[in-house]
C-alpha positions in Angstrom: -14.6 10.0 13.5 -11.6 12.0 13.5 -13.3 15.0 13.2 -15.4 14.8 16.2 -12.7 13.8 18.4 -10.5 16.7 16.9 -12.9 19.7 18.4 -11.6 22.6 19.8 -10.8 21.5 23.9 -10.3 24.6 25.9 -7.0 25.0 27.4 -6.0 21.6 25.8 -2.8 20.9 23.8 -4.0 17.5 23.1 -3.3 16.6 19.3 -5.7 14.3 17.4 -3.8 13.2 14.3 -4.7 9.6 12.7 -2.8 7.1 11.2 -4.4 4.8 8.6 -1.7 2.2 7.4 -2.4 -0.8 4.7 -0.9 -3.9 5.0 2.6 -4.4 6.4 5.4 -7.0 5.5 6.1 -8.6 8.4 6.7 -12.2 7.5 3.9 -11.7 5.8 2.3 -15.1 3.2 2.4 -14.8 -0.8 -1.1 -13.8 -1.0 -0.2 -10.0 0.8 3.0 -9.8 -1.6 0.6 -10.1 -4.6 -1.7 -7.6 -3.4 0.9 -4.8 -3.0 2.1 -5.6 -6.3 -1.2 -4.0 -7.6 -0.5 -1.3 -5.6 1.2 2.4 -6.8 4.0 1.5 -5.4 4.3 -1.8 -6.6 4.8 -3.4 -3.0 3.2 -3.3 0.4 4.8 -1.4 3.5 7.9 -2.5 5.8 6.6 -2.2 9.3 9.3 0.9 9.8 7.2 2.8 7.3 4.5 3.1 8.8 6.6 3.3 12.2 8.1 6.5 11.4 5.3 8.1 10.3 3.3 7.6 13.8 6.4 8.7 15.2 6.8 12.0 13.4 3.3 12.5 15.1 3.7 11.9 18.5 6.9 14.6 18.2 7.5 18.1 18.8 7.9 18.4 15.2 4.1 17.7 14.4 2.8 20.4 16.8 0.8 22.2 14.5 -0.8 19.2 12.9 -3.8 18.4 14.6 -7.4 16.6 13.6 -5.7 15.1 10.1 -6.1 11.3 8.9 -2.5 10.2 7.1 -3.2 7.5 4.6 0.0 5.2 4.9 -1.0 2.8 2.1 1.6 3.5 -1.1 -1.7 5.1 -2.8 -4.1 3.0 -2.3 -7.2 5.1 -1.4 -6.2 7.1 -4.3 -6.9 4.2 -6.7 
């Protein structure tokens, strides 16, 4: 899907990045904890990690990335 929407536009400036995030600890129940212990990390994400990384995106500082799917999961789709 990304790649469709991430098409050349004409005249556009628009970026198309993506972010894909696991599970987040939140107050999150025993059963999510033992899942992200089986995970590369060892643990699953604190809601400010996958936070930051959709705000490094939306900034100036992201300019040049553009049609991209970041994989905020400590690994997982690597497994």
């Amino acid at each position: 899907m990304i790649r469709s929407v991430s098409t050349p536009l004409p005249a556009s400036s628009a970026r198309r990045p993506r972010v894909s995030a696991a599970f987040g600890a939140d107050g999150v129940a025993a059963p999510l904890e033992a899942m992200g212990a089986g995970s590369p990390i060892g643990r699953i994400s604190a809601p400010r990690e996958i936070a930051t990384v959709a705000a490094f995106l939306a900034s100036d500082d992201a300019g040049f990335v553009h049609g991209v799917e970041l994989f905020v999961d400590s690994g997982m789709t690597q497994v």
